[in-house]
C-alpha positions in Angstrom: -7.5 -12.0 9.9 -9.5 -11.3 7.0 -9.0 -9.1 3.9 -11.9 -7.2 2.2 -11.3 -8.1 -1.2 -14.7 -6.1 -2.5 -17.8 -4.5 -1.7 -20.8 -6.1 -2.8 -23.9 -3.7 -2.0 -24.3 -4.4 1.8 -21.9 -7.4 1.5 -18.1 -7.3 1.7 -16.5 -10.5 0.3 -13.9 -11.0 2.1 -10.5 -13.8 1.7 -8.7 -15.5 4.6 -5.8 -17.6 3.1 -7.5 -18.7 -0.2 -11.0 -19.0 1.3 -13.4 -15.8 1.0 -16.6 -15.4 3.6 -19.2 -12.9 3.2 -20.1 -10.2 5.7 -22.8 -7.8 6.0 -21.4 -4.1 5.7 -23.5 -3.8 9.4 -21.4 -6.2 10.9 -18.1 -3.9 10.1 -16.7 -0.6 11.2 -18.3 2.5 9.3 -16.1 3.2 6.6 -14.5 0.2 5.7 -13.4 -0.4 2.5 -11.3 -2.8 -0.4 -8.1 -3.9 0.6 -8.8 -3.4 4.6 -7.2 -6.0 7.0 -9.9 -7.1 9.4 -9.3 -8.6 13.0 -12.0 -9.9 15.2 -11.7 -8.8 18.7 -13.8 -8.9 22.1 -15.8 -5.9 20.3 -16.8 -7.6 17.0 -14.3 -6.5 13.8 -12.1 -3.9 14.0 -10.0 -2.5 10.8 -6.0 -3.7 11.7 -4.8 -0.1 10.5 -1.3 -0.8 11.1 -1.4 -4.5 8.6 -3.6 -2.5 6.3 -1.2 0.4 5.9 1.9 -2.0 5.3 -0.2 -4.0 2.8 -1.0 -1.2 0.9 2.5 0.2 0.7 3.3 -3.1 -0.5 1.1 -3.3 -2.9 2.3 0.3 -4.4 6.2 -1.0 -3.8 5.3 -4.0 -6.5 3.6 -1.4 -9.1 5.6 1.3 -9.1 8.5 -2.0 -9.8 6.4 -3.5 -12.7 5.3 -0.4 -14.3 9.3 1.0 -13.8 10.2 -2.7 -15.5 7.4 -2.3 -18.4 9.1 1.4 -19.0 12.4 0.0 -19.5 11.5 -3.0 -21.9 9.6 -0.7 -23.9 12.6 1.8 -24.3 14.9 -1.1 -25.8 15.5 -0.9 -29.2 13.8 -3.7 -31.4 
């Protein structure tokens, strides 16, 4: 499983537990993008919609939490 963590031109740098690997755009499904989980199958890498869906509904759970955190801190009286 890897995770594209940006798009580089033709090149999305990709991490897989703390290492990152670069593959060329025409090795990938059209349309992939940041944040995509990536599985490599019998027909070359395919887009894990399902992990990538939960990681990105993760990832919204923790901001909406930090930036609700950072509104109440600011509204305490100093």
């Amino acid at each position: 499983m890897m995770i594209v963590d940006r798009i580089e031109g033709e090149t999305a740098v990709c991490e897989d537990g703390g290492s990152r690997t670069e593959l060329s755009l025409s090795q990938l499904p059209a349309g992939v993008r940041e944040g995509d989980v990536l599985v490599f199958g019998p027909e070359g890498w395919q887009i894990d919609r399902q992990a990538t869906d939960a990681r990105r509904a993760a990832m919204i759970r923790r901001s909406r939490r930090l930036f609700h955190r950072r509104n109440e801190v600011s509204k305490e009286p100093r």
